[in-house]
DSSP file (Angstrom, degrees, kcal/mol; ACC not computed):
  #  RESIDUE AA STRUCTURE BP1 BP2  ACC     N-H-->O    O-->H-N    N-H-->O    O-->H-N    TCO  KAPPA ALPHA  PHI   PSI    X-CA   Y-CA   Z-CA
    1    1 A X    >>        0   0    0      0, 0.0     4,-1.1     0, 0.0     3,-0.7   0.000 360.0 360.0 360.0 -32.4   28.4   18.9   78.4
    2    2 A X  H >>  +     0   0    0      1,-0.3     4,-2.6     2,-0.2     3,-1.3   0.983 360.0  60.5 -76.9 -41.1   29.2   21.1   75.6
    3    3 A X  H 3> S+     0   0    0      1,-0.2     4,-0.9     2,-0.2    -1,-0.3   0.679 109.1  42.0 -46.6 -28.2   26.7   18.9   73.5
    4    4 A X  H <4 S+     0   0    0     -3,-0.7     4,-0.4     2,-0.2    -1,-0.2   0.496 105.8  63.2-109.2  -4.7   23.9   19.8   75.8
    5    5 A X  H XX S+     0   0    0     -3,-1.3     4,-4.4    -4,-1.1     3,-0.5   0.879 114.0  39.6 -66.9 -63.4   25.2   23.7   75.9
    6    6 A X  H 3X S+     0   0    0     -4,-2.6     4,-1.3     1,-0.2    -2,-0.2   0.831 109.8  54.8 -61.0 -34.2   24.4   23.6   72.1
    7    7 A X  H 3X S+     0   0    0     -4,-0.9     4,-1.1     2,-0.2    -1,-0.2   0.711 107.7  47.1 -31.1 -52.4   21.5   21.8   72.2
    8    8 A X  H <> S+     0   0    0     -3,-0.5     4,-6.9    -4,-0.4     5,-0.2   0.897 114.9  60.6 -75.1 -56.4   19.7   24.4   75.0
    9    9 A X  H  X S+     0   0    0     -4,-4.4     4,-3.2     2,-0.2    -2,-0.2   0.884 102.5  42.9 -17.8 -71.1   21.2   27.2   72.2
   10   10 A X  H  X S+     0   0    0     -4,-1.3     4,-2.4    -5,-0.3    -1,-0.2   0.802 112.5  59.3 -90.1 -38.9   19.5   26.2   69.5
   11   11 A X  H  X S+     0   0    0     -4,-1.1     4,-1.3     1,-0.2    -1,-0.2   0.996 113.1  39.8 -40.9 -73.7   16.2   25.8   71.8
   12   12 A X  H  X S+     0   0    0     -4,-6.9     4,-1.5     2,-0.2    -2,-0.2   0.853 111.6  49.3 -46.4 -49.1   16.3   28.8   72.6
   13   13 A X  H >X S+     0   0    0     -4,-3.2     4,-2.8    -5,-0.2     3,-1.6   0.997 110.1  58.5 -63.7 -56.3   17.3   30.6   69.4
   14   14 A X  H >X S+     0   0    0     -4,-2.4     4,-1.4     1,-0.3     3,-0.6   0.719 105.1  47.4 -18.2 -89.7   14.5   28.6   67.8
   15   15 A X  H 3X S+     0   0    0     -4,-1.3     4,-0.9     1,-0.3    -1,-0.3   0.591 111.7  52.0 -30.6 -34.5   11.5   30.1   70.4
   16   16 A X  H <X S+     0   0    0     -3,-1.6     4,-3.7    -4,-1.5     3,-0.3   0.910 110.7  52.5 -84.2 -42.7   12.9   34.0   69.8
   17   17 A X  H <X S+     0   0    0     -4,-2.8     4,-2.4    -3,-0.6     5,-0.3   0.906 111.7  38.9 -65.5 -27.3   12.6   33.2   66.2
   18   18 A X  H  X S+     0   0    0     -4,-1.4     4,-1.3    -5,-0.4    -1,-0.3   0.777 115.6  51.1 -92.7   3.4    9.2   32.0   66.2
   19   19 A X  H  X S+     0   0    0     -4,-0.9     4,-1.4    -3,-0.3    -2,-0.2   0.872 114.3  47.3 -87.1 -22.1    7.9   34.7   68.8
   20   20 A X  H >X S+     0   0    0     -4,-3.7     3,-3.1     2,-0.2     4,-1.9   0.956 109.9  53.3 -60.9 -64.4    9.7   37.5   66.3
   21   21 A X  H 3X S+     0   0    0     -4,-2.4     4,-3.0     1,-0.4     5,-0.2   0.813 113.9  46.9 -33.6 -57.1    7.9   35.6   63.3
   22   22 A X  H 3X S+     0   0    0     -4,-1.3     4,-1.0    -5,-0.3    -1,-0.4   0.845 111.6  44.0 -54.7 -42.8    4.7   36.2   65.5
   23   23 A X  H << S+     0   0    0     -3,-3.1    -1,-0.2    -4,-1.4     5,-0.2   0.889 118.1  50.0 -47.6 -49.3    5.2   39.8   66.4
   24   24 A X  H  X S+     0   0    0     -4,-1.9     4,-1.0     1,-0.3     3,-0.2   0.819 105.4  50.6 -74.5 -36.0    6.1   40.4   63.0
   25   25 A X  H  < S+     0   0    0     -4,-3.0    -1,-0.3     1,-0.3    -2,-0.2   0.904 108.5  47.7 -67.9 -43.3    3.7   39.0   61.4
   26   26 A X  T  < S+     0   0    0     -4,-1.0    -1,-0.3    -5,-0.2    -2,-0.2   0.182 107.1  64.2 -62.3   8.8    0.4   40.6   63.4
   27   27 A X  T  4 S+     0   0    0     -3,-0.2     2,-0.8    -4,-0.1    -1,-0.2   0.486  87.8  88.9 -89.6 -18.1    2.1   43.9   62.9
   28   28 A X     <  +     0   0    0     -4,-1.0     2,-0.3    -5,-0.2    -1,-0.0  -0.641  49.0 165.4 -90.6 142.5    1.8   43.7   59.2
   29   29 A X        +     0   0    0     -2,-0.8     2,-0.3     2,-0.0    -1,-0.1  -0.848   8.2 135.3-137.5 117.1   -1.0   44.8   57.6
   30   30 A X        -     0   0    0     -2,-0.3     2,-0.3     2,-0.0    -2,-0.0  -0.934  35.6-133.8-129.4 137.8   -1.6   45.5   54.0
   31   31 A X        -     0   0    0     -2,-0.3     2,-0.2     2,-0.0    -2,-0.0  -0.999  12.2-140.1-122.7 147.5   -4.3   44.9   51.2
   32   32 A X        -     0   0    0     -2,-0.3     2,-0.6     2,-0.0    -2,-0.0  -0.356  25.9-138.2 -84.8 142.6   -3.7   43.6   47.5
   33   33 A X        -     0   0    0     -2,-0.2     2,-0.4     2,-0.0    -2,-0.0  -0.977  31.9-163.3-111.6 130.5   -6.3   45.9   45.4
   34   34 A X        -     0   0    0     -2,-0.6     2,-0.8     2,-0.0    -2,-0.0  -0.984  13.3-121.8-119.2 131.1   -7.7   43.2   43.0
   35   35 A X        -     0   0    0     -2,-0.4     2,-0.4     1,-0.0    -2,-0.0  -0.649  18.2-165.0 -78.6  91.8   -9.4   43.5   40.1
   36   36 A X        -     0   0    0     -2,-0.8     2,-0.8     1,-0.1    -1,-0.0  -0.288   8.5-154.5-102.7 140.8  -12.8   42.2   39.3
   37   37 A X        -     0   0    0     -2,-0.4    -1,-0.1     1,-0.0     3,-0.1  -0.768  15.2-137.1-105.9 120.0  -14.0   42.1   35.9
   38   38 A X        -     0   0    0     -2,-0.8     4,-0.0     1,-0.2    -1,-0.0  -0.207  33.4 -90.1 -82.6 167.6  -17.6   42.2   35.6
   39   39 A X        -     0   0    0      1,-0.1     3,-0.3     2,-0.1    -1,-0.2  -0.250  30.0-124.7 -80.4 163.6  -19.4   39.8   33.0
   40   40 A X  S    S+     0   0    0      1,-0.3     2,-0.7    -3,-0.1    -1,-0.1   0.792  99.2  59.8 -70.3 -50.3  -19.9   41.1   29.4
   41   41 A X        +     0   0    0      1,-0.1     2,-0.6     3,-0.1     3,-0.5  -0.458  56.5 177.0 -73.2  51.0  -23.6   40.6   29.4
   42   42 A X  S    S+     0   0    0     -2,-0.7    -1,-0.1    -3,-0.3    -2,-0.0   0.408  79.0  54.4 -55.1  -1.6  -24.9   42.5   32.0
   43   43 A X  S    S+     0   0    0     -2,-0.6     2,-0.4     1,-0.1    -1,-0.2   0.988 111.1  49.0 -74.3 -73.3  -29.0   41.3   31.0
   44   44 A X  S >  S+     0   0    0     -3,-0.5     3,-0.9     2,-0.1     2,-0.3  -0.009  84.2 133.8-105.3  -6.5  -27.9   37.5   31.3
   45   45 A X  T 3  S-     0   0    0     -2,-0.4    -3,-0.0     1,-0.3     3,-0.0  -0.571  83.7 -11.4 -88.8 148.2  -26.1   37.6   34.8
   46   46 A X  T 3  S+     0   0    0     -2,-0.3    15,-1.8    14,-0.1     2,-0.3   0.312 114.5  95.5  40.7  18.6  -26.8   35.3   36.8
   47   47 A X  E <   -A   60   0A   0     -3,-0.9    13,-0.3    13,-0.3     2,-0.2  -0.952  51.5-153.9-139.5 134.6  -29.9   33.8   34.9
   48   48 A X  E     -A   59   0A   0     11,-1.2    11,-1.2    -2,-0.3     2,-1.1  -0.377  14.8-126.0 -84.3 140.6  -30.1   31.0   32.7
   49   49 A X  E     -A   58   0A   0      9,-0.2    69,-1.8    -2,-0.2     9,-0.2  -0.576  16.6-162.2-106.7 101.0  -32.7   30.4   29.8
   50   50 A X  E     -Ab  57 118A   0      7,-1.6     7,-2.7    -2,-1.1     2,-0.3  -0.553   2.3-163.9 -68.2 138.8  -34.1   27.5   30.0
   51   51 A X  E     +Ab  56 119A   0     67,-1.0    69,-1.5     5,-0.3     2,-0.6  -0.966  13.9 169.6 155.4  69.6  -36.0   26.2   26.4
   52   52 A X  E >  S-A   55   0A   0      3,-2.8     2,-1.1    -2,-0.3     3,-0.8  -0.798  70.1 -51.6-112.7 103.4  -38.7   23.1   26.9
   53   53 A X  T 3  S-     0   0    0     -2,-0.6    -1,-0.0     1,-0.3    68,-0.0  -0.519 123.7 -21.3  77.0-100.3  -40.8   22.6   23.3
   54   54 A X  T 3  S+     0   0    0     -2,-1.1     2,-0.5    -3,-0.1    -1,-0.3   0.429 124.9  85.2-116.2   3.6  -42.1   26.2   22.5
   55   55 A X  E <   +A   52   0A   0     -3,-0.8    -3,-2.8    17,-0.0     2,-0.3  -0.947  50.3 166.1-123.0 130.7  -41.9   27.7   26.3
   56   56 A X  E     -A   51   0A   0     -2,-0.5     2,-0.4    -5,-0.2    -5,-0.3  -0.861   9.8-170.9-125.6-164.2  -39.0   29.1   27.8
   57   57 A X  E     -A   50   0A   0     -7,-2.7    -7,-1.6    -2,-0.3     2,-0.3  -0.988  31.2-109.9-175.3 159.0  -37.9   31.1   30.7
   58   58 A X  E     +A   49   0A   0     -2,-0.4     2,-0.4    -9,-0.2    -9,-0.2  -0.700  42.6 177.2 -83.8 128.9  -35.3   33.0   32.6
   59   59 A X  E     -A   48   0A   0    -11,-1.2   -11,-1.2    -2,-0.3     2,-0.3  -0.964  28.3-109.6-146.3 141.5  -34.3   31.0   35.9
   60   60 A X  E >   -A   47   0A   0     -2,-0.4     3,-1.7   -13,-0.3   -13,-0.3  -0.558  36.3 -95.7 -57.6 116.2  -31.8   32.0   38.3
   61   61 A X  T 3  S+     0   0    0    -15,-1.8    44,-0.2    -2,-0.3    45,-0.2  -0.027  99.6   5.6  14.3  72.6  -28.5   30.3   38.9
   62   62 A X  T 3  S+     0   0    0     42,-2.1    -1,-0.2    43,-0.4    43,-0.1   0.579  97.3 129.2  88.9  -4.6  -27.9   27.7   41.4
   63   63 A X  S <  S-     0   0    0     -3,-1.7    41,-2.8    41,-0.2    -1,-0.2  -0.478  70.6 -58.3-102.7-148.5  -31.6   27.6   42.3
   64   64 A X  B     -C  103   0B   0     39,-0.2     4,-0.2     1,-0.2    39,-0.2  -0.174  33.9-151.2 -86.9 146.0  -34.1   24.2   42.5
   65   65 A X  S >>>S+     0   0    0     37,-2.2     3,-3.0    34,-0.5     4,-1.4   0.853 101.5  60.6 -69.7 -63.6  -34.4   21.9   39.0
   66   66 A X  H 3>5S+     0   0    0     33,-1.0     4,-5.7    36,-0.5     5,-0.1   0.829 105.3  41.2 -40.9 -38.9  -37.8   21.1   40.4
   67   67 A X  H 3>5S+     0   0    0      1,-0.2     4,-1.0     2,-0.2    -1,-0.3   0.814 113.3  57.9 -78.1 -12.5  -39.1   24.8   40.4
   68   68 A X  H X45S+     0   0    0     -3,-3.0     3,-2.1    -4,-0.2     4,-0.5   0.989 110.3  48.5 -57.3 -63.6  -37.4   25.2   36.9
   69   69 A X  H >X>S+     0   0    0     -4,-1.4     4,-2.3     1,-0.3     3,-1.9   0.907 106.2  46.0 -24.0 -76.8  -39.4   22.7   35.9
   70   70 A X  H 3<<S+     0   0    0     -4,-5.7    -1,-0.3    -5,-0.5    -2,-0.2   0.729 103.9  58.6 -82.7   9.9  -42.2   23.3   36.8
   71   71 A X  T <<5S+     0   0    0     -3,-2.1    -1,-0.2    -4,-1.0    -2,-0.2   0.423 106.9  57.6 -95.9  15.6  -42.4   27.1   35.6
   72   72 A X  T <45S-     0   0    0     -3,-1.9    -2,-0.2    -4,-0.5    -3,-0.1   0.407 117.6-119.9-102.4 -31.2  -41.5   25.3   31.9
   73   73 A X  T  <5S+     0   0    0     -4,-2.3     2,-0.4     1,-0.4    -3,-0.2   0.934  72.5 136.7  92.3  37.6  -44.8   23.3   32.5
   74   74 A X      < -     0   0    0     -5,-1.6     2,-0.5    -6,-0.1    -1,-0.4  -0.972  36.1-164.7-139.5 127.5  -42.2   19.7   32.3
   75   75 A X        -     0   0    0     -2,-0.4     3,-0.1    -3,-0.1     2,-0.1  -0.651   1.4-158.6-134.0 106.5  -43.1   17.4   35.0
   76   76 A X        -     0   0    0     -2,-0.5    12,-0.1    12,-0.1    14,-0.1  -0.413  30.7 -98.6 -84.6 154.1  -40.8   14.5   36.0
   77   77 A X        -     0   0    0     10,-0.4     2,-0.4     1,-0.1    -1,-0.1  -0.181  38.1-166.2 -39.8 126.9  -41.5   11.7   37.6
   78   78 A X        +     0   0    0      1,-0.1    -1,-0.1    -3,-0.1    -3,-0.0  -0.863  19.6 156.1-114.6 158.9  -40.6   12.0   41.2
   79   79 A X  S    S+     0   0    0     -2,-0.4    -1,-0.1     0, 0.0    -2,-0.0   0.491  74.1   4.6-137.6 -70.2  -40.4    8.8   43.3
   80   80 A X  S    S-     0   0    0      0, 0.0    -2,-0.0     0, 0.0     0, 0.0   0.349  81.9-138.3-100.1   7.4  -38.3    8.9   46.2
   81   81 A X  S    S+     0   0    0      1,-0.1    -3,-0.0     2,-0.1     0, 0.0   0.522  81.1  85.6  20.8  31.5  -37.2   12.6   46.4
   82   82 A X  S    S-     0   0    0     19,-0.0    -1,-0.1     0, 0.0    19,-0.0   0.445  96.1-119.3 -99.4 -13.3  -34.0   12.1   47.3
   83   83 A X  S    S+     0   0    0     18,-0.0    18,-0.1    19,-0.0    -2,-0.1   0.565  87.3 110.1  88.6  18.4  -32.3   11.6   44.1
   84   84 A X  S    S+     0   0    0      1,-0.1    -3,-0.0     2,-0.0     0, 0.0   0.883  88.3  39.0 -79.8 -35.7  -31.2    7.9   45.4
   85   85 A X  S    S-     0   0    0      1,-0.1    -1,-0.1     2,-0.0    -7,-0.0   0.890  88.3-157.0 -89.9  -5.4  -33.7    6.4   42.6
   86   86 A X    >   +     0   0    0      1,-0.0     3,-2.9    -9,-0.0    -1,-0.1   0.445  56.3 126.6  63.7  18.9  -33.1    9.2   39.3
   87   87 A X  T 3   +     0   0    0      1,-0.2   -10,-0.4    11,-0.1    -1,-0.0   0.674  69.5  56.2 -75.5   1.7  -36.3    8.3   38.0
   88   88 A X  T 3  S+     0   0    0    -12,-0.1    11,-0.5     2,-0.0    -1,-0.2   0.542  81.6 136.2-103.6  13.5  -36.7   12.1   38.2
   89   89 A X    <   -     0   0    0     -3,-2.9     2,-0.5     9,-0.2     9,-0.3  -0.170  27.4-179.7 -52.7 104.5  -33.3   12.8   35.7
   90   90 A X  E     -D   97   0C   0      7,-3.0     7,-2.0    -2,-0.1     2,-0.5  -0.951  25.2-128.1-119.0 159.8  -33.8   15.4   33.1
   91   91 A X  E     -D   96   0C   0     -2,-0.5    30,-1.4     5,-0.2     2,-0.5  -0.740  27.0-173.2 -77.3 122.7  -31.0   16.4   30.5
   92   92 A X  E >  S-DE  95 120C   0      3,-2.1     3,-1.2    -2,-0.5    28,-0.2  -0.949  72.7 -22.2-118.0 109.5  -30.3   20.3   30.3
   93   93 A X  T 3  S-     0   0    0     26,-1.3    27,-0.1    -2,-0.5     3,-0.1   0.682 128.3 -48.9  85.2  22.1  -28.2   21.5   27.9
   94   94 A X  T 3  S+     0   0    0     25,-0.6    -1,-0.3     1,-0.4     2,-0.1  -0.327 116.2  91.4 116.1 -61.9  -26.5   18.2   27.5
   95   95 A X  E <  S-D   92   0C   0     -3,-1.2    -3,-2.1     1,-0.1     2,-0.4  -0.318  75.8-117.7 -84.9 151.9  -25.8   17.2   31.1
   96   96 A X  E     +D   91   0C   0     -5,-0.2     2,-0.3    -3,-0.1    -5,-0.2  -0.690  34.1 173.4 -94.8 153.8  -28.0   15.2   33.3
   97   97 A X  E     -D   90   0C   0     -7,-2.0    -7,-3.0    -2,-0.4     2,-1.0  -0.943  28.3-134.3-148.5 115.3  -29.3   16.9   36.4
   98   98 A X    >>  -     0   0    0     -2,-0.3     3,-3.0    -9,-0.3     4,-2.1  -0.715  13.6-148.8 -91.2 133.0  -32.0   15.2   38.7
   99   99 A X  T 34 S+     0   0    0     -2,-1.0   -33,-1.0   -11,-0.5   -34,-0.5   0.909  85.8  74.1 -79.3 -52.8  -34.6   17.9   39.5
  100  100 A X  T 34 S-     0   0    0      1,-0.2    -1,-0.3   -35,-0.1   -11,-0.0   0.439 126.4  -5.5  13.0 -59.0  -35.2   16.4   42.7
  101  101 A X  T <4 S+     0   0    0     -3,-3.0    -1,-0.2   -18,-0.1    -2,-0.2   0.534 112.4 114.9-137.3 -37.6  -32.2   17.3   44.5
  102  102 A X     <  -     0   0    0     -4,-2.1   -37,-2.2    -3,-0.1   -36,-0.5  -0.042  56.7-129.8 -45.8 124.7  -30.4   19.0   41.3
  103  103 A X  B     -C   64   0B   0    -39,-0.2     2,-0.3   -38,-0.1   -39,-0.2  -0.802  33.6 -97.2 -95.7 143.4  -29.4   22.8   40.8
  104  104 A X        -     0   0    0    -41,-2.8   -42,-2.1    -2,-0.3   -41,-0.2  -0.307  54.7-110.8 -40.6 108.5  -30.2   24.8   37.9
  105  105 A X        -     0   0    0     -2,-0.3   -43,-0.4   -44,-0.2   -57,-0.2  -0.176  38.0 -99.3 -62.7 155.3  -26.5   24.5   35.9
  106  106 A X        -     0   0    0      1,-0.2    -1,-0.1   -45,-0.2     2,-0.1  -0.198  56.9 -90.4 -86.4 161.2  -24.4   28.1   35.8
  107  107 A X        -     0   0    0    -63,-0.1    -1,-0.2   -59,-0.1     7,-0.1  -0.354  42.7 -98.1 -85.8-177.4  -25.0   29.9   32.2
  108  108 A X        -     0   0    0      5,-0.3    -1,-0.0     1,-0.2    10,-0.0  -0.436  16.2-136.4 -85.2 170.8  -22.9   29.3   29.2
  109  109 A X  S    S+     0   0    0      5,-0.0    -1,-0.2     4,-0.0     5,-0.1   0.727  79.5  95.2 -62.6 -43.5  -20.2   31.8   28.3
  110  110 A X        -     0   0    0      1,-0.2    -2,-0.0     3,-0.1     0, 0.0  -0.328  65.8-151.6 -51.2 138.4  -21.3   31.7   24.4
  111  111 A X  S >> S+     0   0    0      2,-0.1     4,-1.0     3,-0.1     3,-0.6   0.576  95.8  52.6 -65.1 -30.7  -23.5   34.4   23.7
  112  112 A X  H 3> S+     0   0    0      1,-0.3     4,-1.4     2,-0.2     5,-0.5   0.880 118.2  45.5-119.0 -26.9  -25.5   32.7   20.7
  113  113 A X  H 34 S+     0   0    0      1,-0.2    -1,-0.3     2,-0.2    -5,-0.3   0.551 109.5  49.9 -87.3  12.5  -25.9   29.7   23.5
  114  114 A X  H <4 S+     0   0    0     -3,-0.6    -1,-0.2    -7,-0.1    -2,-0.2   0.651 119.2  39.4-100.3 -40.2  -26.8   31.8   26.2
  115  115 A X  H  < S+     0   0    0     -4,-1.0    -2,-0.2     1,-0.2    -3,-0.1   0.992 113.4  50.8 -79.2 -58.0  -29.6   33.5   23.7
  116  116 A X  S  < S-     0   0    0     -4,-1.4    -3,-0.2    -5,-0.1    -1,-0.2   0.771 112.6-141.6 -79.3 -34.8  -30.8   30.4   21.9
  117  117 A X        -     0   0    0     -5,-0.5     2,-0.4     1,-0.0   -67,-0.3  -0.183  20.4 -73.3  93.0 156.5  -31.2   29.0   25.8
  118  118 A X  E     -b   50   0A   0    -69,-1.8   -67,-1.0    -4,-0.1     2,-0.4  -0.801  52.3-120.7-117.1 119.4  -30.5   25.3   27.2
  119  119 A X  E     -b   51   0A   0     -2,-0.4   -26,-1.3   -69,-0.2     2,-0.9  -0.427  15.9-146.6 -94.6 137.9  -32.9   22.6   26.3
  120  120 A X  B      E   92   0C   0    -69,-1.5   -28,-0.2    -2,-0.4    -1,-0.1  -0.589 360.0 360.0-120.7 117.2  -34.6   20.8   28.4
  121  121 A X              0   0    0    -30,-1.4   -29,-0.2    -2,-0.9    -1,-0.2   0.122 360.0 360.0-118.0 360.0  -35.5   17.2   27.8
């Protein structure tokens, strides 16, 4: 009996602790002031320079390889336009990307590769 006294106890205390934890928690409210620290370049944010032969250009972030492409005047092979067959793979800046499906890569951090621009092959 006493075993099932302690048992019921512990129930209980258990259930007022998580409905204080609950109270307590929706009654706080606070915000952490964070700082953001804006990029260095402020020309260069959030567009990359792209560098195919003699042409380049300023291209946004994140947007389509294919319209990069083609405002460089580079036209890859497309086949299935899903990116399953890669016959449409070009290298920028090093990395392979298939303009297909493929986003325009974030810019570098270097300044002198961020001026000199990411070639695209």
């Amino acid at each position: 009996q006493r075993g099932i006294l302690i048992m019921a106890f512990r129930s209980i205390l258990l259930i007022v602790l998580v409905l204080a934890l609950a109270t307590f928690e929706t009654s706080l409210s606070f915000t952490i002031p964070v700082a953001i620290k804006p990029r260095t370049s402020s020309s260069l944010y959030g567009k990359v320079k792209l560098v195919y032969g003699n042409k380049s250009a300023m291209v946004a972030e994140g947007s389509k390889m294919s319209a990069a492409c083609s405002k460089l005047g580079y036209k890859p092979k497309y086949s299935c336009k899903k990116g399953d067959c890669g016959s449409c793979t070009v290298s920028v800046g090093g990395s392979r990307v298939k303009a297909c499906v493929g986003k325009v890569p974030l810019a570098p951090k270097l300044k002198s590769v961020a001026e000199k621009g990411l070639a695209l092959k």
